[in-house]
VMD Tcl script that builds the backbone (N, CA, C; Angstrom):
set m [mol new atoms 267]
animate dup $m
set s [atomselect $m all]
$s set {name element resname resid chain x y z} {
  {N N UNK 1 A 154.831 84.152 85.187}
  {CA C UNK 1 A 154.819 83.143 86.223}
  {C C UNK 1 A 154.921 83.797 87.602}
  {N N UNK 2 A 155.519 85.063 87.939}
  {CA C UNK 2 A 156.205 85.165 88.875}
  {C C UNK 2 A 154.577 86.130 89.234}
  {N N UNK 3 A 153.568 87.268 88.307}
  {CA C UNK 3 A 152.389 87.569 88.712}
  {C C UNK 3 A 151.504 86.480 89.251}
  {N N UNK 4 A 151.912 85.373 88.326}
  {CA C UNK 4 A 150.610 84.320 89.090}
  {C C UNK 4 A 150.934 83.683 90.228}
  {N N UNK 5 A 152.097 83.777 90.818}
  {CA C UNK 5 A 152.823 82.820 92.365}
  {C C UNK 5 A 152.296 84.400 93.088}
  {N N UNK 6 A 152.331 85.391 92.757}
  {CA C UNK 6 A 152.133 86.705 93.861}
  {C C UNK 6 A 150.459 86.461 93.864}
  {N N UNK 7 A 149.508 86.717 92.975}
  {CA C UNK 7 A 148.244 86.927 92.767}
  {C C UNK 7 A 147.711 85.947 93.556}
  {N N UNK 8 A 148.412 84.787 93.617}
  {CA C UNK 8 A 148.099 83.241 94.699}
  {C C UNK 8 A 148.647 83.193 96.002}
  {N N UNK 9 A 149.204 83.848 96.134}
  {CA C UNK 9 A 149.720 84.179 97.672}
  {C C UNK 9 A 149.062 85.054 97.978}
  {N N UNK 10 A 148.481 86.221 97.203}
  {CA C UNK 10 A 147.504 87.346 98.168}
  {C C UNK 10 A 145.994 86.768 98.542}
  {N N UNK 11 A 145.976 85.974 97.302}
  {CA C UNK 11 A 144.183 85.218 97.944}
  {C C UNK 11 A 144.722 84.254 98.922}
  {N N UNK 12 A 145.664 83.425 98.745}
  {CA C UNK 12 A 145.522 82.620 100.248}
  {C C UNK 12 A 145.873 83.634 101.595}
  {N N UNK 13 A 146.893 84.633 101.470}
  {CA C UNK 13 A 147.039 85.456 102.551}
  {C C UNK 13 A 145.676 86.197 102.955}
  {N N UNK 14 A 144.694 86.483 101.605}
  {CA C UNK 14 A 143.378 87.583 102.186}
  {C C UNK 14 A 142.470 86.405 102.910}
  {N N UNK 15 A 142.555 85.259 102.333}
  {CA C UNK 15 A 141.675 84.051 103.285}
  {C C UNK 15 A 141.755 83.777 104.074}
  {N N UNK 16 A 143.389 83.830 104.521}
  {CA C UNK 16 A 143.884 83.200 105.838}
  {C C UNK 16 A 143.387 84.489 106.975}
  {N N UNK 17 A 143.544 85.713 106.479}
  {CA C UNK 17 A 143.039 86.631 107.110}
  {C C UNK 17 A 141.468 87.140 107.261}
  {N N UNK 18 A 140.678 86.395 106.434}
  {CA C UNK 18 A 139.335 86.596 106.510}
  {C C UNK 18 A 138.600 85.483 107.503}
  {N N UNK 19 A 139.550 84.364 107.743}
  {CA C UNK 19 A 139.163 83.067 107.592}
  {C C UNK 19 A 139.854 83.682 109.514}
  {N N UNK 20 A 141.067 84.120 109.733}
  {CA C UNK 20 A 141.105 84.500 110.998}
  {C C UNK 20 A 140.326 85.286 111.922}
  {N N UNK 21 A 139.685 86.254 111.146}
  {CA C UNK 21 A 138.808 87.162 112.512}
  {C C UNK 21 A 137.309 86.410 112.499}
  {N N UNK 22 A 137.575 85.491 111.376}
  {CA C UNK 22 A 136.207 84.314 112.047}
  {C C UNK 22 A 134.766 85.354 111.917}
  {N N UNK 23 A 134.562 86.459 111.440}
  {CA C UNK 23 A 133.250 87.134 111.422}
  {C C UNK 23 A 132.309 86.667 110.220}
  {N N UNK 24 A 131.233 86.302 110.468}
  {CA C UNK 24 A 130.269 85.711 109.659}
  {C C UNK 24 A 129.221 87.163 109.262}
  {N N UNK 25 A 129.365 87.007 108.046}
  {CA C UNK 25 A 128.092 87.994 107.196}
  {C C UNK 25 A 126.605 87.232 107.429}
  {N N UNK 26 A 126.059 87.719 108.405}
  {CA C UNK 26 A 124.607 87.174 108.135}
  {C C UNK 26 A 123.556 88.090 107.587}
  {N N UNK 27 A 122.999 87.505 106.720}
  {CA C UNK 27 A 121.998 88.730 105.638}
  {C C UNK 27 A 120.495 88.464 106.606}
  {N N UNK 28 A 119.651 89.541 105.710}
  {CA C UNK 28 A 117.782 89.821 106.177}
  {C C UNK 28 A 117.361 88.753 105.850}
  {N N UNK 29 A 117.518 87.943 106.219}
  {CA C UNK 29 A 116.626 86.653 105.346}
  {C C UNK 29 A 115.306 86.185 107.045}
  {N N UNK 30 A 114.193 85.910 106.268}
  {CA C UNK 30 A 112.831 85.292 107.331}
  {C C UNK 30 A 112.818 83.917 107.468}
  {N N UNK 31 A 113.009 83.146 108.279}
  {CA C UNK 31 A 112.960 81.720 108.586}
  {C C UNK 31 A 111.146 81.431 107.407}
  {N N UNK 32 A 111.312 80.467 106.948}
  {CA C UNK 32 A 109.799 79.556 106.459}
  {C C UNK 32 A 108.934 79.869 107.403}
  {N N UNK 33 A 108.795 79.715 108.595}
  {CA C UNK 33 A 107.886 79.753 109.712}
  {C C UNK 33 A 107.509 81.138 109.782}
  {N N UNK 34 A 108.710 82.144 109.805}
  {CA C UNK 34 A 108.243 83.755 109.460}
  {C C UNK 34 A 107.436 84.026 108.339}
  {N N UNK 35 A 107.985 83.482 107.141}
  {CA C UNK 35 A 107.213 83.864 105.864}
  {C C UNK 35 A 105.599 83.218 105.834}
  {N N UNK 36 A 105.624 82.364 106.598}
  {CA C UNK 36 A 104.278 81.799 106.319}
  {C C UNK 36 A 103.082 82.357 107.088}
  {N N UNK 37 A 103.798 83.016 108.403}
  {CA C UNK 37 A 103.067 83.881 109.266}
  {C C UNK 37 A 102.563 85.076 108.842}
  {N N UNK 38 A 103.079 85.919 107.702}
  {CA C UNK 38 A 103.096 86.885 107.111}
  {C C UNK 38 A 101.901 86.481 105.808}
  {N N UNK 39 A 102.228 85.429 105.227}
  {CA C UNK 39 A 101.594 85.625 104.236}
  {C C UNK 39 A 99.664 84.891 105.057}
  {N N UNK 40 A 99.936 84.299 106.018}
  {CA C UNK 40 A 98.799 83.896 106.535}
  {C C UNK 40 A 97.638 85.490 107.210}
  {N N UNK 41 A 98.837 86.076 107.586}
  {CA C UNK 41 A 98.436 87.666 107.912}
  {C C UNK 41 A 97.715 88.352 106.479}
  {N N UNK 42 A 98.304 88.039 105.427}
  {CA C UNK 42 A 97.943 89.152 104.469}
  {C C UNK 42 A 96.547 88.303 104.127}
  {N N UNK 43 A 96.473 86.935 104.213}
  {CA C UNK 43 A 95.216 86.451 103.854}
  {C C UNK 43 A 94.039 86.847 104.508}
  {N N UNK 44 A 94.666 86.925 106.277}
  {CA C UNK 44 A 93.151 87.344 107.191}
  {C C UNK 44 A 92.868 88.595 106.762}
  {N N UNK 45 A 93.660 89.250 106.716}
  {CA C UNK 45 A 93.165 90.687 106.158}
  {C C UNK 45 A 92.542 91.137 105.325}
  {N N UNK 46 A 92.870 90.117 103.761}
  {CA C UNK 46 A 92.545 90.083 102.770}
  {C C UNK 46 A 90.553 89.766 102.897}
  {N N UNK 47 A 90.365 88.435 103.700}
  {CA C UNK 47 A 89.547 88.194 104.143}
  {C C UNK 47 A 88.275 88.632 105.181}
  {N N UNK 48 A 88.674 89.967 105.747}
  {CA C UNK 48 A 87.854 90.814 106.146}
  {C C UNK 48 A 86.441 90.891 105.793}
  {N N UNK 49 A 85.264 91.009 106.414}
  {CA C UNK 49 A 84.200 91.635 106.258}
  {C C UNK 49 A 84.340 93.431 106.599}
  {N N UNK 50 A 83.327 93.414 105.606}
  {CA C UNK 50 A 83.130 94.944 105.332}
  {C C UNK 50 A 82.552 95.459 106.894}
  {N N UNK 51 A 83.157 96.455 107.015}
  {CA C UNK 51 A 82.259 97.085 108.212}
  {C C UNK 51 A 80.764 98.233 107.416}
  {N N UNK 52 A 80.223 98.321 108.042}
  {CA C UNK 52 A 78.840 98.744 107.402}
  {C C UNK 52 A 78.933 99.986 107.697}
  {N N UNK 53 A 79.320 100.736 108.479}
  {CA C UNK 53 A 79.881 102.212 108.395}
  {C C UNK 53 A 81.219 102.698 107.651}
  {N N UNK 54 A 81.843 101.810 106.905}
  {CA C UNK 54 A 82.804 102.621 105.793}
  {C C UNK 54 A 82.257 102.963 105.160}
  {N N UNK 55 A 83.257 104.064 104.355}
  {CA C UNK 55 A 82.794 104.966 102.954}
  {C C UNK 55 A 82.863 103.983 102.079}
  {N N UNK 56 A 81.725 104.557 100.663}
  {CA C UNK 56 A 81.436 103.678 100.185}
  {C C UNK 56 A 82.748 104.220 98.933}
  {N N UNK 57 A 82.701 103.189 98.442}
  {CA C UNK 57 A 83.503 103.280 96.818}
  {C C UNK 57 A 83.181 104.482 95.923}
  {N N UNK 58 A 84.354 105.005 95.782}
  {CA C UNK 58 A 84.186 106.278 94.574}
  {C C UNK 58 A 84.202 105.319 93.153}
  {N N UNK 59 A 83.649 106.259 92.039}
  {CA C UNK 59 A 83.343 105.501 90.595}
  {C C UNK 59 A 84.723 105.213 90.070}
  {N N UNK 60 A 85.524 105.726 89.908}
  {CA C UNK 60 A 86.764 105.714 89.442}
  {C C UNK 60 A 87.310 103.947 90.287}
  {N N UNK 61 A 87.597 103.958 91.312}
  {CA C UNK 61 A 87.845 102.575 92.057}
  {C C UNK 61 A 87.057 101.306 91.900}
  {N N UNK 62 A 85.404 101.327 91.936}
  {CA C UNK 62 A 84.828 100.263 91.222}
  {C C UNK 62 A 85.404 100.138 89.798}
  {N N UNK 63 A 85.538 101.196 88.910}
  {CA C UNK 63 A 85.485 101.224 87.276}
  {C C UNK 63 A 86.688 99.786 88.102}
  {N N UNK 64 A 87.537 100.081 88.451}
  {CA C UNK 64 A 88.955 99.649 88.241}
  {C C UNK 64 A 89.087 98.034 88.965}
  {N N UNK 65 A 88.306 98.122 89.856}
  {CA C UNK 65 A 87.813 96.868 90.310}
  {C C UNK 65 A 87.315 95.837 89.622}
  {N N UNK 66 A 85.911 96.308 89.195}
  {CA C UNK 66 A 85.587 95.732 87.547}
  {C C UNK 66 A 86.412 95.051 86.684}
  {N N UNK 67 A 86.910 96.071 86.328}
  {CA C UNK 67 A 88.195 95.901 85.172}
  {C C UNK 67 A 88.883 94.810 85.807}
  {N N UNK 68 A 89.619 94.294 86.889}
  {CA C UNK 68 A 90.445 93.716 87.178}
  {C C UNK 68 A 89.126 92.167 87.218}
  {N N UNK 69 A 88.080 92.466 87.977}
  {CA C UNK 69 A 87.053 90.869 87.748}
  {C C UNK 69 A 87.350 90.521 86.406}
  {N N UNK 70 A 86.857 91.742 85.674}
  {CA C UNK 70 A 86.682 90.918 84.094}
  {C C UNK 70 A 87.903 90.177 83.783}
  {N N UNK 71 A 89.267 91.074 84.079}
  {CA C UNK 71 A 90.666 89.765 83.008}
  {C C UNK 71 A 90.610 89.342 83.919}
  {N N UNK 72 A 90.383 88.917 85.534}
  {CA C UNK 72 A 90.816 87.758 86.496}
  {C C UNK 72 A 90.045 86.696 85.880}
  {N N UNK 73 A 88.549 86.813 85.025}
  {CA C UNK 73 A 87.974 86.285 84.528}
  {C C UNK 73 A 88.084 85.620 83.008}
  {N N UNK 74 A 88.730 86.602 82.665}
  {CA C UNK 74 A 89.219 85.889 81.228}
  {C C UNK 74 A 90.251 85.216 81.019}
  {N N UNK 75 A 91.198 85.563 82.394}
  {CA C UNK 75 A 92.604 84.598 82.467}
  {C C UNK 75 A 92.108 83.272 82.350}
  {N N UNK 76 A 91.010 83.257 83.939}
  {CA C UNK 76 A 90.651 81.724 84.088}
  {C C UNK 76 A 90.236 81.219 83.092}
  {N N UNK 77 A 89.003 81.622 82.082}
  {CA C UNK 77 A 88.757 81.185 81.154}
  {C C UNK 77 A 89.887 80.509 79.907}
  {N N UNK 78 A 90.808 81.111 79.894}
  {CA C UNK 78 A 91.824 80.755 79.240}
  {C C UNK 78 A 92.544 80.020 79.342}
  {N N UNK 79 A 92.700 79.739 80.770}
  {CA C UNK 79 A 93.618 79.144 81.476}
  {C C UNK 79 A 92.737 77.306 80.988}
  {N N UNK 80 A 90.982 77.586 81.429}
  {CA C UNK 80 A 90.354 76.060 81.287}
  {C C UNK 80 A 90.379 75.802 80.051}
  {N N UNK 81 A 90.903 76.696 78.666}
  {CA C UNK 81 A 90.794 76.177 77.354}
  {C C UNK 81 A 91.755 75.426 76.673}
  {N N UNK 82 A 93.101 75.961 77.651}
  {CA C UNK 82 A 94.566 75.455 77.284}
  {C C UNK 82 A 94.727 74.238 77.715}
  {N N UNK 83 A 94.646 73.160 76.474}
  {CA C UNK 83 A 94.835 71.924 76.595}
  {C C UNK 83 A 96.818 71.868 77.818}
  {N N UNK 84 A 96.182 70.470 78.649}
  {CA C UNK 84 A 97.700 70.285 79.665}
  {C C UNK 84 A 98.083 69.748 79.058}
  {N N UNK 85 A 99.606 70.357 78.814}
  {CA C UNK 85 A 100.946 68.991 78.338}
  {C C UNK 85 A 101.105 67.630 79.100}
  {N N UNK 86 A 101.449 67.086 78.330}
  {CA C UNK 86 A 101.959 65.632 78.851}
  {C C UNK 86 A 103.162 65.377 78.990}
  {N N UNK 87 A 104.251 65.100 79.720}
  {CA C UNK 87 A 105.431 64.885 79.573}
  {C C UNK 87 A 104.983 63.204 78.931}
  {N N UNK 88 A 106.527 63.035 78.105}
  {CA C UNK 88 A 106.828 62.099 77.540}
  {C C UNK 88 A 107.746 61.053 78.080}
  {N N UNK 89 A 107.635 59.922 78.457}
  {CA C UNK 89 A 107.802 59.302 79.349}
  {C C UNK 89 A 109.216 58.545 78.575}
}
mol reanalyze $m
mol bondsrecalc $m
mol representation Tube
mol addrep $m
């Protein structure tokens, strides 16, 4: 009894003292309005036209390009075969 009246007096004493110098932890976090600016950025970019004086594609990078059309392609396909659930009302 007498550990649990001490163990309860040090958390209200560490609160009363955390709770006194009043300092707030604020973390990295991006407002919605930030994140959406960012991801609107990665789209224009994404969206680029080719300039006609870049190097062209080495074989190894198409192979891999390819590769990624075909399962982006077979996902979708898969994706239109999979009958939608119904929730049950």
């Amino acid at each position: 009894m007498r550990k649990l009246i001490c163990v309860t007096l040090a958390l209200f004493a560490g609160a009363a003292f955390a709770d006194a110098n009043n300092q707030t932890v604020q973390g990295q976090s991006l407002s919605v309005k930030e994140r959406l600016q960012v991801i609107e950025l990665i789209n224009i970019a994404a969206e680029k036209d080719q300039v006609a004086n870049a190097e062209p594609l080495d074989a190894e990078l198409l192979a891999i390009l390819k590769k990624a059309e075909s399962l982006e392609e077979s996902l979708e396909e898969s994706l239109e075969e999979t009958p939608a659930t119904e929730e049950a009302e």
